[in-house]
Residue, then its C-alpha position, 0 to 999 in steps of 0.5 A: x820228621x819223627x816227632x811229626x809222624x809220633x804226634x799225628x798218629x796220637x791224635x794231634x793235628x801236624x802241619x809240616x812244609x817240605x820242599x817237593x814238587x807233587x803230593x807222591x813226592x812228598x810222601x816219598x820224602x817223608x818216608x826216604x829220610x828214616x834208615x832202610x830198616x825203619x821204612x816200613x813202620x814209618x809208612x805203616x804210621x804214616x799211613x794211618x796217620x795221614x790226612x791230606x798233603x797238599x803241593x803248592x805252586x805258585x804262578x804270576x798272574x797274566x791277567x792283574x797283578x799278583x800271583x795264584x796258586x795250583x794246587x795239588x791235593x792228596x786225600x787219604x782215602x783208604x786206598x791212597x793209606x794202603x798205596x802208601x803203606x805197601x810203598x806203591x806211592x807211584x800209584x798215588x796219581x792214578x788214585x788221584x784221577x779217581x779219587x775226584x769226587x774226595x776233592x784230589x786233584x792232580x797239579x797240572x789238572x790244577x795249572x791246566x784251569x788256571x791256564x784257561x780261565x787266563x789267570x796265567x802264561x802257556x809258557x809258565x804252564x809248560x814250565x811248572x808242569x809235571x806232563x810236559x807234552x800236555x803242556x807243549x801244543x799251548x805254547x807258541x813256539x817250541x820250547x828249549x830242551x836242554x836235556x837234548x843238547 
């Protein structure tokens, strides 16, 4: 991780895969694996190093075969570099709802027009989204909640 962020902020160009499920969550990664002493001067390098950070999910397609993805798209304009740099990355989806006109998108505003141009399954939908309850008037039955139980 530190060769990648060493390398960014040199001017090479890095593509890197982690295991996370939204753009925030993979910046928080990236940050979360260097000791506490060394956070803050990993956000500052990352921050202006940064491009973009795209989360993928992949969906099976109801309408043919095959599969589609949604994605999550994370630009980094100035104000998502500072958001990262003072550790607020939970305020990176609110930057992204603004941020529309950079081509940021959120994921489940992705998986919502994958829903409705019938590439994919309500129940699908309301399993690989973040905002459940967004997600739960499409299904036609109410969903199992383990988390009750």
């Amino acid at each position: 991780m530190s060769l990648a962020i060493e390398a960014a902020s040199t001017g090479h160009l890095v593509f890197a895969t982690l295991h996370t499920s939204s753009a925030m969550k993979t910046v928080d990664r990236m940050v979360e694996v260097f000791p506490a002493e060394q956070q803050a001067q990993v956000r500052s390098g990352l921050a202006d190093s940064i491009r973009a950070v795209i989360a993928q999910v992949l969906f099976k397609r109801i309408d043919r075969k095959g599969r589609c993805p949604a994605l999550e798209i994370l630009i980094a304009t100035p104000a998502v570099r500072n958001l990262i740099r003072e550790s607020k990355t939970h305020q990176l989806p609110s930057s992204m709802q603004t941020g529309k006109k950079y081509g940021m998108i959120l994921l489940d505003d992705a998986i919502m027009d994958l829903y409705n141009r019938g590439w994919i399954s309500a129940e699908d939908s309301y399993n690989k989204s973040n905002d459940k309850q967004r997600f739960r008037p499409l299904l036609k039955s109410a969903p199992v909640d383990f988390t009750e139980a």
